[in-house]
C-alpha positions in Angstrom: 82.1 -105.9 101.3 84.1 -103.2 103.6 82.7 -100.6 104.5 84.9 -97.8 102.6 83.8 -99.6 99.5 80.2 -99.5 100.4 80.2 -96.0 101.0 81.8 -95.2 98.0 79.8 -96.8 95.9 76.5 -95.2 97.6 78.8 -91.9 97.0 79.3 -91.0 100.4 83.2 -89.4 101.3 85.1 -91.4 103.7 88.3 -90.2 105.2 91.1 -93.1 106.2 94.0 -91.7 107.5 95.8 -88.6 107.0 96.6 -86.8 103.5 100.0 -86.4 102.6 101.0 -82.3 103.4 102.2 -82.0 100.2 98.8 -82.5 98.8 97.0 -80.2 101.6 100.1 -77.8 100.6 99.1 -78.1 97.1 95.1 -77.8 97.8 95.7 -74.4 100.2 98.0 -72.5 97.3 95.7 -73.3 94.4 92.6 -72.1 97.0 94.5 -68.7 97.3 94.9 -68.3 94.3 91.2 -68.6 93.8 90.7 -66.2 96.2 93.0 -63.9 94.9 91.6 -63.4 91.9 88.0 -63.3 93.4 89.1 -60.6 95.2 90.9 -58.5 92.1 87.8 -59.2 90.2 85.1 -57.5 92.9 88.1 -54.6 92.9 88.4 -54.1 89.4 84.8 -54.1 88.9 84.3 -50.9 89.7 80.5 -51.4 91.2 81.3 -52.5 94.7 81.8 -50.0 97.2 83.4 -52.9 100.0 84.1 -56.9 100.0 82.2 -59.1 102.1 84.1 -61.9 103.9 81.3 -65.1 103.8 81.9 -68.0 106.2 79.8 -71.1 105.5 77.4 -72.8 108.1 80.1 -75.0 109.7 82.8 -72.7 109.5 85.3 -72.9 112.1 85.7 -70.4 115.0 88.3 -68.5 113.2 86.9 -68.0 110.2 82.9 -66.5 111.9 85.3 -64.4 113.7 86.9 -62.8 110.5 83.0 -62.8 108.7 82.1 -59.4 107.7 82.3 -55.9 105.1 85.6 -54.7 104.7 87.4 -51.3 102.5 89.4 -52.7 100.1 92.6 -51.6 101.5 91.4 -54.1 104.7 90.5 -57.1 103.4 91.9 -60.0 104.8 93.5 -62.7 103.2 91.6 -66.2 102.1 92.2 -68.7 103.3 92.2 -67.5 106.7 96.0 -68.7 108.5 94.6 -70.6 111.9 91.5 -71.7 110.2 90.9 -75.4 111.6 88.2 -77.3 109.8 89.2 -80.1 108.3 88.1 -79.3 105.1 90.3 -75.9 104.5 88.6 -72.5 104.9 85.6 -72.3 103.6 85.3 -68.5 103.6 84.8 -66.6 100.0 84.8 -63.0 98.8 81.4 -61.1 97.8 81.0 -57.4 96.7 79.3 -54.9 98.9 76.7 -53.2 96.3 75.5 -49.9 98.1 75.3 -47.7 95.3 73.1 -49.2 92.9 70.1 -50.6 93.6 66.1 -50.6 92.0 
């Protein structure tokens, strides 16, 4: 049995090849759309005072640079434009909550 079929059968991911840019295309629009409405969402609210920019553990260099509290009239953008892993950005939007606490 090849290995590609073993793997998927244990339900490991295996890349072959490259994907089609019209699919990555596809992927990165819907993902900022996503984000977009993450970050209307933590706006609207009302309870959070700034947005937090969260970069996962393997992030690239690009996106730990742009990690970090922002005003709202600063945030940046998701996903981040130069961001290199090969699995998208893998930043996401969280509120800042200084007002309220116990």
């Amino acid at each position: 049995m090849p290995e590609r079929e073993i793997a998927e059968l244990q339900g490991r991911r295996t890349v072959v090849g490259n994907t089609p840019r019209d699919t990555q295309v596809g992927k990165l629009e819907i993902s900022a759309e996503r984000h977009r409405q993450s970050l209307e969402k933590i706006i609207s609210g009302g309870i959070a005072t700034k947005v937090r920019i969260l970069a996962s553990h393997d992030s690239c260099p690009v996106c730990r640079t742009l990690e970090g509290a922002y005003d709202f009239d600063n945030v940046p953008s998701l996903p981040h434009e130069g961001c290199s892993h090969p699995q998208g950005c893998r930043c996401h939007y969280a509120p800042v909550l200084d007002r309220f606490g116990p």
